[in-house]
N, C-alpha and C positions, 0 to 999 in steps of 0.2 A: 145314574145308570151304571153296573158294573162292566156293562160292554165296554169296552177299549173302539170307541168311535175314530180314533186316528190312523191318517194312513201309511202306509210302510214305508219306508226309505229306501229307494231303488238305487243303484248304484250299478252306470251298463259304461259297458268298453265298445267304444265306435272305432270302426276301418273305414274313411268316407262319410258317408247317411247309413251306413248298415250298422244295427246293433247286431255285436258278435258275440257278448257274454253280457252274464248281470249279477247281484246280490243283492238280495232283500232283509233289510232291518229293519225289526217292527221296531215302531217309534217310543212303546215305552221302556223299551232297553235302553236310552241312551237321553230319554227326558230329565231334565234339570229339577229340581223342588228345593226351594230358598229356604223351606224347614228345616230339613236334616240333611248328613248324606245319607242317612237310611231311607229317605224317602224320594231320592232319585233313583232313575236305573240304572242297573246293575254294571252298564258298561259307557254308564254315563261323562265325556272328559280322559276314556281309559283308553290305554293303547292297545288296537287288537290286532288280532290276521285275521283276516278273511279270505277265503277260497272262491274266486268266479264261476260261472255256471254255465251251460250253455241255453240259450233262450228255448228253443225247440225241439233241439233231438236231445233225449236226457238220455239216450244210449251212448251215449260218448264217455263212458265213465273211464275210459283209460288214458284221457290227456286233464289236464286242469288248463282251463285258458290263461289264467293271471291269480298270482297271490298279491293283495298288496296289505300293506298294514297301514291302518287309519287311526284317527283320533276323530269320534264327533260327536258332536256337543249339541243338543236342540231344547233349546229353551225358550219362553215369552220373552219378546221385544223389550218388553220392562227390565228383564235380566238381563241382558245384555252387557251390564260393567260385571257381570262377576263371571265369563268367558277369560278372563284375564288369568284366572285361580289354575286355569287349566290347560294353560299354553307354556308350550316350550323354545326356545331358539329364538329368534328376533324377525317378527315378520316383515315381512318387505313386498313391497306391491310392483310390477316392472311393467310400465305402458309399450309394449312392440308393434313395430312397423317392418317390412322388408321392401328392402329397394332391389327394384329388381331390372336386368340388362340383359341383353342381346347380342349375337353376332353375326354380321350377314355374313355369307360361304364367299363373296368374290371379295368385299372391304379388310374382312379378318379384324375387324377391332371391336372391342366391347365397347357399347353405349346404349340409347335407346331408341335407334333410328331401327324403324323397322319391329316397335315392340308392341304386342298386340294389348296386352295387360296393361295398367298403370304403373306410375313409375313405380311410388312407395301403395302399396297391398298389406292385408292380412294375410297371413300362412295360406290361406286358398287362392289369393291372387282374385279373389272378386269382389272386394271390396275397398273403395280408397280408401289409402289409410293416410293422409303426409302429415308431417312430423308436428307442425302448427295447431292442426286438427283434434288436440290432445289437451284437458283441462284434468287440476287436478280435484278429485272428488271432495265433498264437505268432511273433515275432520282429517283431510290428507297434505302434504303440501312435497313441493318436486328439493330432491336432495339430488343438485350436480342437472347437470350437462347431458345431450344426447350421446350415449358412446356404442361401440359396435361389440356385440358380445355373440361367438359361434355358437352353434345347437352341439352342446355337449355331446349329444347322444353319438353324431357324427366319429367320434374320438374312441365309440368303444369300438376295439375289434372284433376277431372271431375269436380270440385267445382270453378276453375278457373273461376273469373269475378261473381259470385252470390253472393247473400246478404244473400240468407235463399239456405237452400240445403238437400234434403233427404237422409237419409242416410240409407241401405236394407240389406237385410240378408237372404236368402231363406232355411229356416229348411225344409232337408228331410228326405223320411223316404220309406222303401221297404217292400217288402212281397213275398212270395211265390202265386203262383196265387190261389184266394181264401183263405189265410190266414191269421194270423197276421200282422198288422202293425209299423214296430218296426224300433229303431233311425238307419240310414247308423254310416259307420264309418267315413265318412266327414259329418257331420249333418248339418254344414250350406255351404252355398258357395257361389257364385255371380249368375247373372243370365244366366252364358256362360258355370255354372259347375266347376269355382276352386274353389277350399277351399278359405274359408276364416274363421274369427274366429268368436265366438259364439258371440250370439248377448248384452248377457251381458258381453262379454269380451271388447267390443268395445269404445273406450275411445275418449271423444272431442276432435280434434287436437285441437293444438295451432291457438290461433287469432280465434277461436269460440267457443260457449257456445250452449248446449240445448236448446231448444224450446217445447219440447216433455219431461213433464216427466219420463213418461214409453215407452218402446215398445208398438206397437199397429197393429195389426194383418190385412193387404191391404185389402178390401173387395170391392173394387172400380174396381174390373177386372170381369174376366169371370169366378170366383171359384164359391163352395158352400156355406154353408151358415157360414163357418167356416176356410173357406180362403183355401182351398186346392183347388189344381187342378192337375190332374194324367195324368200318361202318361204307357206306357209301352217299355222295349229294346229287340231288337233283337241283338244277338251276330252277331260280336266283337261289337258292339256299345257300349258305358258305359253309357250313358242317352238317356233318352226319344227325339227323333226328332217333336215332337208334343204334345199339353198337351190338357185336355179338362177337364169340370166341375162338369161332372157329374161319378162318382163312378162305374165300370165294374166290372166284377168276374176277366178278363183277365189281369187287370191294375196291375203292378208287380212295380211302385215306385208312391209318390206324395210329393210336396212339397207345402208349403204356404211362399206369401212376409210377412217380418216383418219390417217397417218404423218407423224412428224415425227423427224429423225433428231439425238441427242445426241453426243457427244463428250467421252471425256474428260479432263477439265483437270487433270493432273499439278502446279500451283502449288496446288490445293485438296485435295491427297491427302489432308492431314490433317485438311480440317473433314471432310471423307466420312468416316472413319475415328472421329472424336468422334458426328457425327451417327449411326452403327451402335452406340458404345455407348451412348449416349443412347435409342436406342429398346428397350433391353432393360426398362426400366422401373423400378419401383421391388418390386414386386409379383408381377412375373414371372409371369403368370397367360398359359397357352396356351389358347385356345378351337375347340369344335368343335360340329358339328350335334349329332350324335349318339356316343356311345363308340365308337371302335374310326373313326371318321373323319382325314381329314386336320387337323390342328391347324395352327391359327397366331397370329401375336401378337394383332391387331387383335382387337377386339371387332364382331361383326355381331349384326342382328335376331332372325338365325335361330337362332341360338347355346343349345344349353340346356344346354351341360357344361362345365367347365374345371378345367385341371389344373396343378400347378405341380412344377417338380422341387426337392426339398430332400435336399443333398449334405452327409458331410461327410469328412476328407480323413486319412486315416491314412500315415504315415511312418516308414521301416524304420527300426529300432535300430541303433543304430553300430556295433555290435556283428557285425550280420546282414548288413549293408551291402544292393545290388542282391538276392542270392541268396534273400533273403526272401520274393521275390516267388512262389517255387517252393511255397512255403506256405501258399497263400492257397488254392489246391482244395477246393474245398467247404467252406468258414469261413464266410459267410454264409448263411443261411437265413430262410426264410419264418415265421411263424405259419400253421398250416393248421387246418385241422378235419376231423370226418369225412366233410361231406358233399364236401368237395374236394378228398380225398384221390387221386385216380386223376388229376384233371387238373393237381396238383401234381407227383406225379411223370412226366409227360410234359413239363413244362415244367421240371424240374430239371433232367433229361437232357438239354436244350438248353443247358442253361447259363444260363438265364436270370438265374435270380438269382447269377451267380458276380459278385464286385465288377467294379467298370472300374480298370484300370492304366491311365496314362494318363504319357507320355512327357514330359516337363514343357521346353522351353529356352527363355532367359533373353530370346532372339533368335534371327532367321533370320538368317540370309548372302542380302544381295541379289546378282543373278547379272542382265545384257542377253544375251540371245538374238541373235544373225544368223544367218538362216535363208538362205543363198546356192543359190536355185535356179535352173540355167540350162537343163535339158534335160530330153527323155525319147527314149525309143527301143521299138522294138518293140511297142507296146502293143496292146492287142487290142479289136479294131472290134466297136461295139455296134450304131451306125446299118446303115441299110436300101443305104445308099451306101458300106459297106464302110469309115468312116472314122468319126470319134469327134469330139467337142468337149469333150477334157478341162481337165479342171484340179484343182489341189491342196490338200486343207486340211492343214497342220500341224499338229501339236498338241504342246503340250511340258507337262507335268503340267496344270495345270485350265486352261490357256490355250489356244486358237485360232485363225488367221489364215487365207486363203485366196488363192491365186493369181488374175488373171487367166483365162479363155476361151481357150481356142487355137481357132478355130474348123476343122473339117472336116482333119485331121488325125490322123492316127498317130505322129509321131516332134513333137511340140514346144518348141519354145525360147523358155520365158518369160523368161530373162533378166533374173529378178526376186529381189529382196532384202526377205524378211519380219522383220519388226524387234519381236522381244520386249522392251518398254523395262525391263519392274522384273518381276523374276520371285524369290519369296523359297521357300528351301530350308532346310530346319533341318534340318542336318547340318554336321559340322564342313568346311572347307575341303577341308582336305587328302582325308577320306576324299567328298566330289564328286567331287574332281580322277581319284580312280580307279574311284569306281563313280558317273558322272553319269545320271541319270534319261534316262531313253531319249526320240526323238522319231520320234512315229508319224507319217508320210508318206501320206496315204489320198486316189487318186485317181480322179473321177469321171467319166463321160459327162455331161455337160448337154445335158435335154431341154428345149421348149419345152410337150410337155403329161406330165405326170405326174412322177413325180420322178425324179430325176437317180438316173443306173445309175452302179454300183459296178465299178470298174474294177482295181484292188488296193492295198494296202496293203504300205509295205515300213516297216522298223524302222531306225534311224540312233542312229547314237550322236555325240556333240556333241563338239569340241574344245576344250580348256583350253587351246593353242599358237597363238600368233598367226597370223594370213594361214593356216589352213587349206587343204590342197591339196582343189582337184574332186574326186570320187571317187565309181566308179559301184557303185549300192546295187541290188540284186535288186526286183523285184519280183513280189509274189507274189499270188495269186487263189485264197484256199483251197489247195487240195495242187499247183498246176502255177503254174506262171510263167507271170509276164502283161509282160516285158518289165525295163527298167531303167530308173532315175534318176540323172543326173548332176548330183550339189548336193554345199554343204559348209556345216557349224553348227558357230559359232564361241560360246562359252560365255564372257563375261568377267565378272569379278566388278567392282562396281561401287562397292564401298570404297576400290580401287587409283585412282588418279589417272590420268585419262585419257592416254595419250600417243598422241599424232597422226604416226605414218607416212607417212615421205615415200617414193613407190615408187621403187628403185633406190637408196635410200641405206644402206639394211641392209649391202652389201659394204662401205660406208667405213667405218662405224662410225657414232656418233653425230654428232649434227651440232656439239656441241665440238669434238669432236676433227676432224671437218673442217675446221673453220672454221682452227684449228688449223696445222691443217697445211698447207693448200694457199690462206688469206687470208693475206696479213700484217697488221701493225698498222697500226693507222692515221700514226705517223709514220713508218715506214719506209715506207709508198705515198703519202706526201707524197713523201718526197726520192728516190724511185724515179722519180717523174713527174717532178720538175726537174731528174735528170740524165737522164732520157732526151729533157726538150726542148732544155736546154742542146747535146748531143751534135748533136741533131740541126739546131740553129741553125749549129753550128760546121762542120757538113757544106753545107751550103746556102751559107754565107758562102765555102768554099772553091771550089764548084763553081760560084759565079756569077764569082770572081776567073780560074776556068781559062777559062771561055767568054767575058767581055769581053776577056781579053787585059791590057798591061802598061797601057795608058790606064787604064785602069779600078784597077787597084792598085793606078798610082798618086794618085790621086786618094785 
């Protein structure tokens, strides 16, 4: 039958039990055939990007929920040794458990007296996990010891992927209603209300420097004229659920932002890079209010639970080679009982407890970005005035940049160059150079009250070939087109030795072989300049003899 009877590859991002985005690949794109590679598909084993989607409201065309970039391979069980052709890095299979503790409010010590969950759990805490409970799968076997390894993720902060980054402090301050205005006893804090510390206590991390002198008081919001903006609490509340600009008799707190802008310092990459591993600890303990809350490294007040991850790392037989990984479906499992039986297998069926494979390389390939953006065309007017104030954010994998303001315009020319300095890929060279990470283009209206309108989004793919040609790129607004982008992205790898181009010398060749050809040496433009003055004395001495006449000769 010519029907393609196979079903599609779905691909969902879960919060919980809720699927929040998906991707669908139909399955003969990426099917195997032991005849040719002409007769697999087309992105069959090949590195790509793909864009998430949203399941339900396909109106949401102004955010993407996730880009991630995959490699998949589906082939018959039979092929399965030639999976191997088509892998990169060193795979590594990691069996996890988390041990998880308590703290009662009057004892104050961690243990697990008083802990409702099992000691050692899966990431949800509803399944036994302990350490014994753990075999390894056929064609696998365990390389090393239980060791405790943190949740990476923990480590990134808010300044992750930026070049410049603001750094805020909100000084507050309370009253009686109608009375004085005087410091709390948290005087500064974030903007969700924890403490944090004063604003001249706050010190440049590592691998950045100031940009900001001094502190400098936000006035770019909805405050007075002096950066405050008030709120009032109703008990039990501890802050204000609303803030507003202007100053009441009833207003019982206010606070002001205080920014100071960082920068950073590429000579300190690497103490920034030590001081990250450094704060993974010794102990690796993640804390939270309550189970099932956001974790993080730090220790707080409020803290009554913590948990640690303890990993340990299994590696395929030589024998098995990559292919092994195919074996690993359903190889690990829980300890359950009866009363947990039903919410065990709802969570099996998620996959929960299936192990983590994990792509392992030695090193990334660092890659500089040139983002060459000169124009736009046709765009579509959001303001009241039939005209826009847009501008551009790039994105190229976790990084970001932004164009200048075109003000009151439809068609404009930033005539601007976005500079990704150190961008690292782990992926080999060659297979970049053919399938490189895509660069999303997303442009905005800027407003002066509310947020900036979404104008569209086009997709660019980056050059590996020097001096890239302009080149106009669609853009798109959900299902219609919203006009065009004329730019060009230059992708150079940053191992290679910088070579500086001179424009207009590419026709001659290099600049040897110019030199070459069209200098001479230095002693042949010595005695090139002494017969051309000699000649020319000898003509001067001739022509002063014809116009003085025979007197003068003879003389």
């Amino acid at each position: 039958q010519p029907q393609n009877s196979l079903p599609d590859i779905v691909i969902w991002m879960l919060q919980g039990n809720r699927r929040t985005a998906y991707h669908r690949i139909p399955a003969h794109e990426v099917l195997y055939s032991r005849r040719s590679p002409l007769s697999s598909g087309k992105n069959c084993g090949t590195l790509q990007t793909i864009f998430l989607k949203h399941p339900r409201n396909e109106s949401k065309f102004d955010k993407i929920p996730a880009q991630l970039r995959v490699r998949i391979w589906f082939g018959m069980a039979a092929d399965n040794k030639e999976f191997k052709e088509f892998t990169e890095g060193k795979l590594s299979v990691f069996a996890e458990t988390y041990e998880n503790q308590t703290k009662l409010a009057l004892v104050g010590n961690w243990g697990t007296t008083g802990l409702t969950y099992p000691k050692y759990t899966d990431v949800t805490g509803k399944i036994k996990l302990p350490k014994d409970s753990f075999q390894s799968s056929p064609g696998w076997s365990w390389a090393g010891d239980w060791f405790i390894c943190p949740e990476k993720t923990l480590l990134y902060d808010v300044d992750a992927g930026h070049m410049t980054f603001v750094e805020e402090a909100f000084e507050n301050q309370v009253r009686l209603p109608g009375g004085q205005w005087i410091q709390m006893t948290e005087a500064y804090t974030d903007i969700n209300g924890e403490k944090v510390l004063a604003k001249d206590d706050i010190e440049c991390p590592g691998g950045w420097k100031w940009e900001d002198v001094e502190w400098s008081t936000d006035l770019n919001r909805a405050v007075d004229e002096q950066g405050w903006e008030y709120g009032f609490t109703i008990p039990p509340d501890r802050k204000p659920k609303s803030w507003s600009p202007a100053e009441k008799m009833y207003h019982t707190n206010r606070r002001r932002r205080w920014v100071r802008m960082r920068r950073r310092d590429f000579q300190q990459v690497e103490t920034l890079r030590k001081a990250k591993a450094d704060d993974l600890g010794t102990e690796g303990w993640e804390y939270a209010s309550l189970f099932g809350w956001k974790f993080h490294l730090k220790q707080r007040k409020t803290d009554a639970f913590r948990r640690r991850r303890w990993r340990r790392r299994m590696e395929p037989l030589q024998k098995a080679g990559p292919s092994a990984v195919f074996a690993l479906e359903g190889a690990l499992g829980g300890v359950t009982d009866g009363k947990s039986e039903e919410k065990s297998s709802s969570t099996l069926n998620l996959g929960v407890n299936t192990p983590t494979v994990s792509c392992i390389f030695d090193h990334g390939t660092s890659y500089h970005l040139r983002c060459y953006l000169y124009q736009a065309r046709d765009l579509i007017a959001l303001d009241k005035d039939s005209f826009s104030d847009p501008y551009a954010i790039v994105s190229f994998l976790h990084q970001s940049q932004a164009t200048v303001t075109i003000k009151g315009t439809l068609n404009p020319t930033w005539d601007q160059t976005l500079i990704f300095y150190e961008v690292e890929i782990f992926s080999g060279p060659s297979i970049t150079a053919n399938n490189p990470p895509n660069i999303v283009v997303e442009l905005y209206d800027q407003d002066t009250y509310g947020a900036d309108e979404f104008m569209g989004r086009c997709i660019c793919r980056p050059s590996l070939e020097p001096s890239p040609r302009l080149a106009w790129y669609p853009v798109r607004r959900g299902p219609r087109n919203a006009g065009e982008l004329l730019a060009a992205f230059e992708l150079i790898p940053r191992e290679k030795r910088t070579v500086h181009r001179i424009p207009g010398l590419q026709e001659f060749g290099t600049l040897k072989e110019v030199r070459a050809k069209y200098v001479p040496p230095i002693g042949s433009l010595c005695s090139t300049v002494l017969s051309h003055l000699a000649r020319r004395w000898a003509w001067l001495g001739w022509e002063l003899g014809r116009k003085l006449g025979p007197w003068t000769s003879g003389e």
